[in-house]
NUTOR-319765 format. One record per atom (N, C-alpha, C): x, y, z; atom name; residue number from 0. Coordinates in steps of 0.02 Angstrom, whole numbers, plus 32768, in hexadecimal, padded with zeros to 4 digits. Each point is the difference from the previous one (the first is absolute). Layout:
// residues N
+------+------+------+-------+-------+
!    u !    v !    w ! fitor ! vexnu !
+------+------+------+-------+-------+
!    X !    Y !    Z !    CA !   NUM !
...
+------+------+------+-------+-------+
END
This chain:
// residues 149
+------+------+------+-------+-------+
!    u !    v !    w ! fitor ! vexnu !
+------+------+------+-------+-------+
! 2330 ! 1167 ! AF7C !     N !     0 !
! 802B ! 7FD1 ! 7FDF !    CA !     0 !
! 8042 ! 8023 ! 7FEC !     C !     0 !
! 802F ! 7FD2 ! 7FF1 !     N !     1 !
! 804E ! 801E ! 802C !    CA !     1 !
! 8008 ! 800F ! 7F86 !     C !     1 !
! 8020 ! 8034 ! 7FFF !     N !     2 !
! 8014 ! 8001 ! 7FB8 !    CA !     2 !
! 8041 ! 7FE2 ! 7FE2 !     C !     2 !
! 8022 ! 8007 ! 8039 !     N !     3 !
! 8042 ! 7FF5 ! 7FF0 !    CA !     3 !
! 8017 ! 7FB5 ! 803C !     C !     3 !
! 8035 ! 7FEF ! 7FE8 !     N !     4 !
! 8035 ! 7FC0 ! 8033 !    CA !     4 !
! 8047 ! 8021 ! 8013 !     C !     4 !
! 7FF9 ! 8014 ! 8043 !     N !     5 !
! 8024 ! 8010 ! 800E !    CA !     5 !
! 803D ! 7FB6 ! 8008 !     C !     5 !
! 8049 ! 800E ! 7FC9 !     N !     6 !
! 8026 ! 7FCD ! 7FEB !    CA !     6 !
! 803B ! 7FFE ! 8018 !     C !     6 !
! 8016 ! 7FB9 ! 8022 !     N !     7 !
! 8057 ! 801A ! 8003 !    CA !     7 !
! 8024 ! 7FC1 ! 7FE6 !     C !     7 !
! 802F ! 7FFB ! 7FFD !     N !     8 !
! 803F ! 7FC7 ! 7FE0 !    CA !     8 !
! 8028 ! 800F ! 8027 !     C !     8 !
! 8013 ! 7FD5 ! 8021 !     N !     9 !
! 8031 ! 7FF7 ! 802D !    CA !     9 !
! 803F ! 7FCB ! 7FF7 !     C !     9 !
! 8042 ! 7FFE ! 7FF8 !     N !    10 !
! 802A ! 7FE3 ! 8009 !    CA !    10 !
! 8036 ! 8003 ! 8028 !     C !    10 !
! 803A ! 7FB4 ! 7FFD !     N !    11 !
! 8027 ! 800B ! 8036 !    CA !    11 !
! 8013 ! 8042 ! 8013 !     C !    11 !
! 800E ! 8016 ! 7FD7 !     N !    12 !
! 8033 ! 8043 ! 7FE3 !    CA !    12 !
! 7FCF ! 8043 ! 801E !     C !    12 !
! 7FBD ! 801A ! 7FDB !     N !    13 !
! 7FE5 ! 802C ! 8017 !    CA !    13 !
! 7FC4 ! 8001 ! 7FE7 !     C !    13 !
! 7FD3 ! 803E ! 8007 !     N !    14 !
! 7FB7 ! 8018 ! 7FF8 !    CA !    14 !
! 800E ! 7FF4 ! 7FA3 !     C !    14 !
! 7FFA ! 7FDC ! 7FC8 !     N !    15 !
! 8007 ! 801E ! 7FDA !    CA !    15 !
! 7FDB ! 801A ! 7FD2 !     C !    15 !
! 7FB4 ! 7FF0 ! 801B !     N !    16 !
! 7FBD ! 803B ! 7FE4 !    CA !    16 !
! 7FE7 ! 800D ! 802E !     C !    16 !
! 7FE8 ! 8031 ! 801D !     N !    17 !
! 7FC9 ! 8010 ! 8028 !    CA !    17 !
! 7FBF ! 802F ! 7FF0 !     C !    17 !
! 7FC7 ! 7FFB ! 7FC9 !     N !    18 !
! 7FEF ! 8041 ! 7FF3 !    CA !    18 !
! 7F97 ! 7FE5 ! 800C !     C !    18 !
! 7FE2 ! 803F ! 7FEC !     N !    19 !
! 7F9C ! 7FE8 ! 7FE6 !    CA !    19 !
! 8019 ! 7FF4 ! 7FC6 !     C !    19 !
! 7FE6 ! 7FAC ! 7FFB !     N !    20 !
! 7FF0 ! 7FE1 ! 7FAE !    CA !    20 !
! 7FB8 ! 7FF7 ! 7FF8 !     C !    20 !
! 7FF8 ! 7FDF ! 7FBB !     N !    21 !
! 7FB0 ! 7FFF ! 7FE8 !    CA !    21 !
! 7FED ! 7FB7 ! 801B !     C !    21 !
! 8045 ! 7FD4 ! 7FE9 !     N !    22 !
! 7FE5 ! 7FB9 ! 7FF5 !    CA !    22 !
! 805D ! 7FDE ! 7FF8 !     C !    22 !
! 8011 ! 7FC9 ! 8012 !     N !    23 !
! 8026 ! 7FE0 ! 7FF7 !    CA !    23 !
! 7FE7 ! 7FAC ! 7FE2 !     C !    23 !
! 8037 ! 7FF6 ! 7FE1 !     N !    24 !
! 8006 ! 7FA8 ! 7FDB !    CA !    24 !
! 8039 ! 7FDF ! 8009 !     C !    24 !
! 8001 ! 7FC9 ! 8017 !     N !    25 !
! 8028 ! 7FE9 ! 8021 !    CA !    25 !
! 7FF6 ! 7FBF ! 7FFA !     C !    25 !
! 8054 ! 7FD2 ! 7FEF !     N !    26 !
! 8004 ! 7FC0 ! 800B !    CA !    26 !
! 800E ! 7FE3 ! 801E !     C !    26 !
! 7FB8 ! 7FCE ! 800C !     N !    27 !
! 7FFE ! 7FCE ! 804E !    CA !    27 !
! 800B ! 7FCA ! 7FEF !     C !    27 !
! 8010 ! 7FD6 ! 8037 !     N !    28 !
! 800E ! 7FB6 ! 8009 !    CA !    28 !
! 7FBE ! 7FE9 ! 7FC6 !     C !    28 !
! 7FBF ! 800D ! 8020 !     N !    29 !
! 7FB6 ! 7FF5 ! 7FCC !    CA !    29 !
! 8004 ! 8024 ! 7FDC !     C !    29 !
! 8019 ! 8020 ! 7FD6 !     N !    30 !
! 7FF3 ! 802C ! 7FCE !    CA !    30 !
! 8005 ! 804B ! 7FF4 !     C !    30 !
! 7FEF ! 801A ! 7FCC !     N !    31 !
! 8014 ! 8037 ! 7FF2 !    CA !    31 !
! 7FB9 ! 8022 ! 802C !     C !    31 !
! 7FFF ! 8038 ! 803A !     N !    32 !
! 7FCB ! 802B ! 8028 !    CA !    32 !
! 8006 ! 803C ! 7FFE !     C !    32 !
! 7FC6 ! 801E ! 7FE2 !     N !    33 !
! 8009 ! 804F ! 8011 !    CA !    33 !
! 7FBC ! 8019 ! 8034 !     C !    33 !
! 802E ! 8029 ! 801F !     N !    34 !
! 7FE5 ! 800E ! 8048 !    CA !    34 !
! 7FD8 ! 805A ! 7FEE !     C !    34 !
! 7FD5 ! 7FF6 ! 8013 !     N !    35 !
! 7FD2 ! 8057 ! 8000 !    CA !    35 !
! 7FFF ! 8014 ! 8051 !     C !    35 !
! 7FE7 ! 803C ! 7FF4 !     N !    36 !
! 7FF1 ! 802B ! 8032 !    CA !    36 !
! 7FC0 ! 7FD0 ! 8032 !     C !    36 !
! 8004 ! 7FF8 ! 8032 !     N !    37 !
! 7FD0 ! 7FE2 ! 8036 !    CA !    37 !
! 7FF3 ! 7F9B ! 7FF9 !     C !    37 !
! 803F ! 7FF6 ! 7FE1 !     N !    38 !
! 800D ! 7FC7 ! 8001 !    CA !    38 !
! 8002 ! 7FD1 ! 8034 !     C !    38 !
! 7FEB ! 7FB2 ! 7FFB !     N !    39 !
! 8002 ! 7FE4 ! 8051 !    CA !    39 !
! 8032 ! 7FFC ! 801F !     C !    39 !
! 800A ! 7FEB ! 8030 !     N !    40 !
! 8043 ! 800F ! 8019 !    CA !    40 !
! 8024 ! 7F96 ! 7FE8 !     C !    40 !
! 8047 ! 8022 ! 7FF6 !     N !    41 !
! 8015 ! 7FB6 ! 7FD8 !    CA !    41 !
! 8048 ! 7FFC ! 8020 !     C !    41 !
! 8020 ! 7FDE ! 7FF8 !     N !    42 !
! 8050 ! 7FED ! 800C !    CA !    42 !
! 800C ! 7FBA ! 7FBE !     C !    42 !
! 803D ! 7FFA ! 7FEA !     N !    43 !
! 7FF3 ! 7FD9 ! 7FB7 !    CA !    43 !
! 8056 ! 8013 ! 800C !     C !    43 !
! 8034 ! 7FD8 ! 7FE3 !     N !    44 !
! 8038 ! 7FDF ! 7FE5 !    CA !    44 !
! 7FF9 ! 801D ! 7FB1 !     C !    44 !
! 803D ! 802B ! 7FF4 !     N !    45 !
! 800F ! 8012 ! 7FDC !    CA !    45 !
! 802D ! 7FCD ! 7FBF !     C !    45 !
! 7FF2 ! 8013 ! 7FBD !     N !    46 !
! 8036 ! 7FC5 ! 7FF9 !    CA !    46 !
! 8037 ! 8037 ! 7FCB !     C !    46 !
! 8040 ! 7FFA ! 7FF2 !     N !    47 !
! 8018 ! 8029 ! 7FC9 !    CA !    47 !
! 7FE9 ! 801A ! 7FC3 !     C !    47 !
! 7FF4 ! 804B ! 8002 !     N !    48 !
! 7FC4 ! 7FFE ! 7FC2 !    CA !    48 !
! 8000 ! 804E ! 7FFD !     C !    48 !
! 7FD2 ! 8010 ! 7FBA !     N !    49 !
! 7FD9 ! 8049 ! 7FF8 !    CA !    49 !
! 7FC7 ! 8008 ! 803F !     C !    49 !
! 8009 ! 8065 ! 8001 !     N !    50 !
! 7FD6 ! 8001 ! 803C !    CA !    50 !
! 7FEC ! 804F ! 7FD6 !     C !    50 !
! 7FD3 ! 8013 ! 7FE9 !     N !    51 !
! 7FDA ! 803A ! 7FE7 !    CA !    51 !
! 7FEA ! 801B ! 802F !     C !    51 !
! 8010 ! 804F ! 7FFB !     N !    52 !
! 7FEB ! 801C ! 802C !    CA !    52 !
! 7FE7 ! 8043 ! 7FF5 !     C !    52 !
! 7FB9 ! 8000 ! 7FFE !     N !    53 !
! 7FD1 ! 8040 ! 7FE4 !    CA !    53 !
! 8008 ! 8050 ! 802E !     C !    53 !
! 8020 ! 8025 ! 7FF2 !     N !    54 !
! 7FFA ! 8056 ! 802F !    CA !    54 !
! 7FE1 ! 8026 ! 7FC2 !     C !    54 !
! 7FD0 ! 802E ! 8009 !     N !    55 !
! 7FD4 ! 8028 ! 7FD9 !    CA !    55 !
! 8011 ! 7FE8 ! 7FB0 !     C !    55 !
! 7FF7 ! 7FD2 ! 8007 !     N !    56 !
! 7FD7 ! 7FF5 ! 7F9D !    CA !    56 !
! 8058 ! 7FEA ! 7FE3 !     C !    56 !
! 8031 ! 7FED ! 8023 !     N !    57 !
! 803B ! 7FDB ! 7FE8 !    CA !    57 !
! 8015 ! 7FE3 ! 8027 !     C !    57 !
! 800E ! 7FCC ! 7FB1 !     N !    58 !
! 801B ! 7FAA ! 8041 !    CA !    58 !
! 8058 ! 7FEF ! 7FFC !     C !    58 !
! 8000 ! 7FFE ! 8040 !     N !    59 !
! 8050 ! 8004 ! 8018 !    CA !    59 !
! 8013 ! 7FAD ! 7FEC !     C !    59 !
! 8029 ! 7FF5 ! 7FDD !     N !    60 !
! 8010 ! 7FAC ! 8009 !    CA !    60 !
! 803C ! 7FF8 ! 802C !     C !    60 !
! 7FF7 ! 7FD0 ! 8018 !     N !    61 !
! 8031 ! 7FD2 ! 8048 !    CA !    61 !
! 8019 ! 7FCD ! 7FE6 !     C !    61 !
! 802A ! 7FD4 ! 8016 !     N !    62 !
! 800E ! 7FD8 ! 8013 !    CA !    62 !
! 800B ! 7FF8 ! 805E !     C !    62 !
! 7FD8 ! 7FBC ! 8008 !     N !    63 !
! 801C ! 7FFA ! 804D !    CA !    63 !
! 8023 ! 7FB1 ! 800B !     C !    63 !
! 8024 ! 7FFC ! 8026 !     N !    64 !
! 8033 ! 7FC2 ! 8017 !    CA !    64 !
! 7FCF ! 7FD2 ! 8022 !     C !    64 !
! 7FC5 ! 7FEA ! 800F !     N !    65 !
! 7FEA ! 7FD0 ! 802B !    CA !    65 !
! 7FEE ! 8035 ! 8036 !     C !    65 !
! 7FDB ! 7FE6 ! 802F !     N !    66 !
! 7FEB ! 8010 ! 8039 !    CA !    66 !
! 7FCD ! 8002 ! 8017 !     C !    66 !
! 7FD1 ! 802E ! 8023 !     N !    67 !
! 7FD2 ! 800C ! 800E !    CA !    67 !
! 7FD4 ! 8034 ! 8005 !     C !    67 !
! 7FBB ! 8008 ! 7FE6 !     N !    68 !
! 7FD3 ! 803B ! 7FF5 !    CA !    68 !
! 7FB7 ! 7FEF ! 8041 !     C !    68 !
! 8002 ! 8035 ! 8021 !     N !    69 !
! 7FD6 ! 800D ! 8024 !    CA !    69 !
! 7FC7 ! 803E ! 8008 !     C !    69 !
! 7FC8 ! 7FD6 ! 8009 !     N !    70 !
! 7FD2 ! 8036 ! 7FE2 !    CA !    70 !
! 7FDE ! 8007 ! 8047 !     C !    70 !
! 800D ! 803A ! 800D !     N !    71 !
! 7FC7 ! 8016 ! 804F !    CA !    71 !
! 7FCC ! 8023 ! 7FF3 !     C !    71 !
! 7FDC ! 801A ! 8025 !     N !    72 !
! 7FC2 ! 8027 ! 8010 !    CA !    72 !
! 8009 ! 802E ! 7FF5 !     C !    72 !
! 7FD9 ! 8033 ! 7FEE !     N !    73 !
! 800F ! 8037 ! 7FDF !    CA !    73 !
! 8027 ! 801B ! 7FC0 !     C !    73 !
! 8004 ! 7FCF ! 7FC5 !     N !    74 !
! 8018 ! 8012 ! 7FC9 !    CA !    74 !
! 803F ! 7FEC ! 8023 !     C !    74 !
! 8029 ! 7FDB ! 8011 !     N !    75 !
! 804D ! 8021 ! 8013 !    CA !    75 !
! 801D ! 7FAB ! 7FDC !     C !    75 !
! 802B ! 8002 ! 7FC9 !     N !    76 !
! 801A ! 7FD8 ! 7FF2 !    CA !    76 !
! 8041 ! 7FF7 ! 8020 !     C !    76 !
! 802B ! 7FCD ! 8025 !     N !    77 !
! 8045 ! 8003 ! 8006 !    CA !    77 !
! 803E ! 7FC3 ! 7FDA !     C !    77 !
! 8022 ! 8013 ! 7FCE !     N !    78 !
! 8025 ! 7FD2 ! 7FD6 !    CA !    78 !
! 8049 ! 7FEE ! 8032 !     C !    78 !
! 8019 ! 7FC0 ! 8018 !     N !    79 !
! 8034 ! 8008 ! 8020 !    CA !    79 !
! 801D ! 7FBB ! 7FC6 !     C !    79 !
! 803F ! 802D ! 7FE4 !     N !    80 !
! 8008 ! 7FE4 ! 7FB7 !    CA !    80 !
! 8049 ! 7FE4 ! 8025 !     C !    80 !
! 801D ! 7FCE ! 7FD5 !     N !    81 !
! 804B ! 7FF1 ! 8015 !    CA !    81 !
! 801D ! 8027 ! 7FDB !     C !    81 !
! 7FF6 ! 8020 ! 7FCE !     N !    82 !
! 8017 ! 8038 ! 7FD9 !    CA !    82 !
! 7FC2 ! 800C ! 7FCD !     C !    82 !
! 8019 ! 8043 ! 7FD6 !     N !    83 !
! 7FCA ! 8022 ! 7FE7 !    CA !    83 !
! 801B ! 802E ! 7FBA !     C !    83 !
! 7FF2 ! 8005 ! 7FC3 !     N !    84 !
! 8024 ! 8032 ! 7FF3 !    CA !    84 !
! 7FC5 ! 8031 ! 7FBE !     C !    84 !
! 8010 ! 8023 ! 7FF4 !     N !    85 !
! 7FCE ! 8022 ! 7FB8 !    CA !    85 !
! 802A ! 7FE1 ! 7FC1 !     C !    85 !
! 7FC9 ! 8005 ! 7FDA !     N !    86 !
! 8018 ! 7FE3 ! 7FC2 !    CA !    86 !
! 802E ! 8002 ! 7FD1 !     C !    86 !
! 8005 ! 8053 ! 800D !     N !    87 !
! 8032 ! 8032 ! 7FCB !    CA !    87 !
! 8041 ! 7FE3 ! 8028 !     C !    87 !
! 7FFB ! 7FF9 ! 8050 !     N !    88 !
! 8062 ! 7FFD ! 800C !    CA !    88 !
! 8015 ! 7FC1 ! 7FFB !     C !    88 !
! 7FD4 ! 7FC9 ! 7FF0 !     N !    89 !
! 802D ! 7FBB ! 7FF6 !    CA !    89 !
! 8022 ! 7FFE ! 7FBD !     C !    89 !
! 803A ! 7FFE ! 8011 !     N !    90 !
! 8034 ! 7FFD ! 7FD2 !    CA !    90 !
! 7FFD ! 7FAE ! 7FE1 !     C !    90 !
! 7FF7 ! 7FF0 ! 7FC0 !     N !    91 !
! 7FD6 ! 7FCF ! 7FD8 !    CA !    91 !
! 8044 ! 7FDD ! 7FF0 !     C !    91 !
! 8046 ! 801E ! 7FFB !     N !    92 !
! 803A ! 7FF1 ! 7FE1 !    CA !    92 !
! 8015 ! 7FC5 ! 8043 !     C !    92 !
! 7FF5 ! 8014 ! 803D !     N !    93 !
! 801F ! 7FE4 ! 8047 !    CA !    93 !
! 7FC2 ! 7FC5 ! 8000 !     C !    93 !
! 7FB0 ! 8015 ! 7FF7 !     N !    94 !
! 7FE8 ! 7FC0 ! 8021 !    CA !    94 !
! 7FFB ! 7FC3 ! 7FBC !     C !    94 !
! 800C ! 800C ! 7FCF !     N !    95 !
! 801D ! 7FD1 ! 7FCD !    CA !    95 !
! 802F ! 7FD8 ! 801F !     C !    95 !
! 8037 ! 8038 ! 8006 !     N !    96 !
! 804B ! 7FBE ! 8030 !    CA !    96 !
! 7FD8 ! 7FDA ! 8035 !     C !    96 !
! 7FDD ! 8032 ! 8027 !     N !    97 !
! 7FF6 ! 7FC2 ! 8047 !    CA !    97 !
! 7FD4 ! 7FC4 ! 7FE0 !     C !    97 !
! 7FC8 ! 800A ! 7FCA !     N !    98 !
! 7FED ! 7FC7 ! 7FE9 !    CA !    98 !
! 8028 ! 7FC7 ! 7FE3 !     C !    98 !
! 801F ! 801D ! 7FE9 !     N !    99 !
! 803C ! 7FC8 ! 7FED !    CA !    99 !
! 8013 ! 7FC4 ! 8019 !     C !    99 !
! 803E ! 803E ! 8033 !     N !   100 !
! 801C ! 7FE9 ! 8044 !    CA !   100 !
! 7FC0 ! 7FC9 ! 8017 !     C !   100 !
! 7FD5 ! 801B ! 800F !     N !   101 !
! 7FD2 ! 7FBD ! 8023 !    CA !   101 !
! 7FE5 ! 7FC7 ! 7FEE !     C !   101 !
! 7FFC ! 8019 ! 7FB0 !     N !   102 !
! 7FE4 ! 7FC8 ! 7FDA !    CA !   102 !
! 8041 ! 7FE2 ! 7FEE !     C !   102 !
! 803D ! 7FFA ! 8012 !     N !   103 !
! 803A ! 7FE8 ! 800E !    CA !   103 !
! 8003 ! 7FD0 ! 8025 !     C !   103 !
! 7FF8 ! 8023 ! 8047 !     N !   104 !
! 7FF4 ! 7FD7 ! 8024 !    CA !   104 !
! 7FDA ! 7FD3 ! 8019 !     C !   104 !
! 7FB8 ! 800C ! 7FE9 !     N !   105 !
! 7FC0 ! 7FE3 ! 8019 !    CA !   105 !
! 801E ! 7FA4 ! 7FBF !     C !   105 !
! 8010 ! 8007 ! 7FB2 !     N !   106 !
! 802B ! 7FD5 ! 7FE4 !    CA !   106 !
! 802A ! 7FC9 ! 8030 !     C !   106 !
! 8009 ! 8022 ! 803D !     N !   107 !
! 8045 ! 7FD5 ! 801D !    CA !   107 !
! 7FD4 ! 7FCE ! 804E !     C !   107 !
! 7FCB ! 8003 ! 7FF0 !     N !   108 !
! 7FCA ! 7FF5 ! 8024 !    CA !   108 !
! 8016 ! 7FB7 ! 8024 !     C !   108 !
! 800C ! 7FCF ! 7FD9 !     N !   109 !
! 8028 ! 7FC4 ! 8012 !    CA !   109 !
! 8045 ! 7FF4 ! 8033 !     C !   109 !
! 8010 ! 8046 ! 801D !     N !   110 !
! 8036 ! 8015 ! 801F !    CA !   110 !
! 7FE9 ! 802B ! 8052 !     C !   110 !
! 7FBA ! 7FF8 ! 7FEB !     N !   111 !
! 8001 ! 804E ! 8044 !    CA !   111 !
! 7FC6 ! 7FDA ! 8036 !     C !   111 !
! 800B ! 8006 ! 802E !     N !   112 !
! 7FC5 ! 7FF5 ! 803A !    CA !   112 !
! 7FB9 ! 801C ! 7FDF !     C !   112 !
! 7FD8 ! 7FF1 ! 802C !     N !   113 !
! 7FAD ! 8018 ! 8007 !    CA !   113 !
! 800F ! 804F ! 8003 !     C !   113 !
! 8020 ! 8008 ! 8038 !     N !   114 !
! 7FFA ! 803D ! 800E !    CA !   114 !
! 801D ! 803F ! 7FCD !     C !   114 !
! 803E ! 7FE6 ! 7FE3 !     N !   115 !
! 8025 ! 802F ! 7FDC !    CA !   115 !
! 7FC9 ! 7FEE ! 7FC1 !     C !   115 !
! 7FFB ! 7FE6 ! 7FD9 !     N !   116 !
! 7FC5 ! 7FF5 ! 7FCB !    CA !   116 !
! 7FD6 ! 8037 ! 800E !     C !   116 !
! 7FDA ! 7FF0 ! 8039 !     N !   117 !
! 7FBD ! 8037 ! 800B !    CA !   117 !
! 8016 ! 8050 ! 7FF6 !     C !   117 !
! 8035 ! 8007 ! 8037 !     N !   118 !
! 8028 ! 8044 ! 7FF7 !    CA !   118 !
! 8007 ! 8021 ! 7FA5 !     C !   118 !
! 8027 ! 7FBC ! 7FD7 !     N !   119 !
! 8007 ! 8019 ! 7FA9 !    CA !   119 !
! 7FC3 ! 8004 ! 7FDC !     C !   119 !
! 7FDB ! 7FD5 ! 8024 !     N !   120 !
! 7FB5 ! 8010 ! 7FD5 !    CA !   120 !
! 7FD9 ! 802D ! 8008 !     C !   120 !
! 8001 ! 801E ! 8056 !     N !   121 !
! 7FD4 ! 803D ! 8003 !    CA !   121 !
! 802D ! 8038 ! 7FDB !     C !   121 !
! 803F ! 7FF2 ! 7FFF !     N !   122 !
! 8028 ! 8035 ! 7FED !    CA !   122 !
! 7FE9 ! 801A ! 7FBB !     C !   122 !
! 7FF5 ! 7FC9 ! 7FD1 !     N !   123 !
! 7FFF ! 7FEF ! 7FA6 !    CA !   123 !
! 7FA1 ! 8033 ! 8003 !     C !   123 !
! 7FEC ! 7FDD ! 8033 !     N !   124 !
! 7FC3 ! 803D ! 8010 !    CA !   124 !
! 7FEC ! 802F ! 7FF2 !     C !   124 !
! 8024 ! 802C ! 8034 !     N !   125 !
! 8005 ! 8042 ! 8019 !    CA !   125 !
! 801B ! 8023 ! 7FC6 !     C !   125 !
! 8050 ! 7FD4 ! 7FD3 !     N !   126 !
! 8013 ! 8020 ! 7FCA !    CA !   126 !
! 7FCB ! 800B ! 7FB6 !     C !   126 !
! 7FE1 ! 7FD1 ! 7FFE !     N !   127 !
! 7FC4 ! 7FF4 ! 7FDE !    CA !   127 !
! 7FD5 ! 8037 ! 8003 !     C !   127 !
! 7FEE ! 800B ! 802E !     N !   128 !
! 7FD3 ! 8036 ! 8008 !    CA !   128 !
! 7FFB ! 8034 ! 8012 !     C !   128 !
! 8056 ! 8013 ! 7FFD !     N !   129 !
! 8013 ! 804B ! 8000 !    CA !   129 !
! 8002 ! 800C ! 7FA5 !     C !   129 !
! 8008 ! 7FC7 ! 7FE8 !     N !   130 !
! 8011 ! 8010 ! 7FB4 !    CA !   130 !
! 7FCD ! 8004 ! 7FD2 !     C !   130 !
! 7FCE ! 7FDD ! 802B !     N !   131 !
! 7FC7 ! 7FF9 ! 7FD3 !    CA !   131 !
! 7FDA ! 8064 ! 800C !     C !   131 !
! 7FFA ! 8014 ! 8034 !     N !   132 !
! 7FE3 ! 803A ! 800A !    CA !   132 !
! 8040 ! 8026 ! 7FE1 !     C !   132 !
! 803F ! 8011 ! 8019 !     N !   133 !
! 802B ! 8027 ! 7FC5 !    CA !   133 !
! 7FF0 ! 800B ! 7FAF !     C !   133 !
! 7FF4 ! 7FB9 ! 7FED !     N !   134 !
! 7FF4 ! 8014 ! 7FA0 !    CA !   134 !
! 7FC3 ! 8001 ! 8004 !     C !   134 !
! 7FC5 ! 7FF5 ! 8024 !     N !   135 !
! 7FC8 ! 8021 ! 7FF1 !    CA !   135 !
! 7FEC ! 8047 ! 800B !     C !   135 !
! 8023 ! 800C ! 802F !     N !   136 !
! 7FFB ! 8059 ! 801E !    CA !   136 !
! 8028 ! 8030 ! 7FEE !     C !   136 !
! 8047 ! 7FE2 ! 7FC9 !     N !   137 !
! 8030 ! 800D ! 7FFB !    CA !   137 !
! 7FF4 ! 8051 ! 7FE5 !     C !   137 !
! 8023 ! 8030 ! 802C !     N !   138 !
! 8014 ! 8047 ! 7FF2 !    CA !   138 !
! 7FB3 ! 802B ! 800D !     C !   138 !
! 7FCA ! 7FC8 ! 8028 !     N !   139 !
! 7FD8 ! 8033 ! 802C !    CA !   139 !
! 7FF7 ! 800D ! 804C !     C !   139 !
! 8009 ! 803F ! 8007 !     N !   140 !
! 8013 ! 800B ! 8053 !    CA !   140 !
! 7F9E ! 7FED ! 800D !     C !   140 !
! 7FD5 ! 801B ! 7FE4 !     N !   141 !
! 7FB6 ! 7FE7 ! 801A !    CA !   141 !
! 7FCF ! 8000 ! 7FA0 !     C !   141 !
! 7FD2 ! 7FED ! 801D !     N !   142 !
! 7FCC ! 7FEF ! 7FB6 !    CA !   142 !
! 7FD4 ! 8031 ! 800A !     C !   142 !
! 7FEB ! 8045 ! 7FE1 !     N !   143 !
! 7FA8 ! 8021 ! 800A !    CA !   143 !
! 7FCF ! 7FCE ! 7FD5 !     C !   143 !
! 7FD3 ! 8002 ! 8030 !     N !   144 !
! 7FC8 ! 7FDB ! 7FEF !    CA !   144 !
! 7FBF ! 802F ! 8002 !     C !   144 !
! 8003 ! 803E ! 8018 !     N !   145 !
! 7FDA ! 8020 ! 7FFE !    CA !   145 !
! 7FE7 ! 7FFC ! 8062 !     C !   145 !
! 7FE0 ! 802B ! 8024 !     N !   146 !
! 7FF5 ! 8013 ! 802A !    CA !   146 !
! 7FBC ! 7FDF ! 800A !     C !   146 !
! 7FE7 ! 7FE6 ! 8037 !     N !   147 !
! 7FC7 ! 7FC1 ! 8023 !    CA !   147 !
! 7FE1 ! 8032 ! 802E !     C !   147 !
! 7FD6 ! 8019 ! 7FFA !     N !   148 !
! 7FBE ! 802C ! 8035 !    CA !   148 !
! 7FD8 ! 7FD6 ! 8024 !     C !   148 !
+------+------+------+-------+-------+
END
């Protein structure tokens, strides 16, 4: 039996975790899932959200943009995020403005197509839930929880 998940996050941009984790948590379209070592194999729709992520006995907090988490054979998780970031670098001052800004616009709702609507609302989202993991995680790069044998 496999100990570790071998993990990656992937975005447009680049690799931006690749390492052996214990366990990841992650928010899905269905709900909040945390995935272990020899897990079934899954594919699942990501939705904007916290994503915990266990390496020897400390938990890394995420934020990820939507996307998708794929779980293969052999422990091997793969995250292909529309973006991704750690907790400590979202700057809380900027995703305030973009909430704003959207909840601005999402207000002007009586003015905008289907399509532009959907665009301000996933937007009001994504800002949502970069902010919500910022002031909860705020000024930790990871959490010790103590080490899992």
């Amino acid at each position: 039996m496999a100990k570790h998940i071998d993990f990656k996050i992937i975005t447009p941009e680049k690799v931006m975790f690749e390492e052996k984790i214990d366990f990841v948590t992650l928010d899905t379209r269905a709900g909040m899932i945390t995935i272990l070592p020899e897990h079934i194999p899954l594919v699942s729709v990501l939705k904007p959200g916290e994503m915990l992520v266990q390496k020897d006995g400390e938990i890394i907090p995420l934020v990820a943009m939507g996307g998708f988490v794929e779980v293969r054979k052999n422990s091997e998780v793969i995250v292909l995020a529309d973006s991704a970031e750690r907790a400590e670098e979202i700057d809380i001052k900027k995703a305030e403005e973009a909430k704003e800004r959207a909840e601005k616009l999402a207000k002007e709702k009586a003015t905008m197509n289907d399509v532009e609507y959907a665009r301000v609302a996933a937007s009001l989202e994504r800002e949502l839930a970069r902010l919500r993991v910022a002031r909860k995680y705020r000024h930790q790069k990871s959490i010790n929880i103590g080490s899992r044998d």
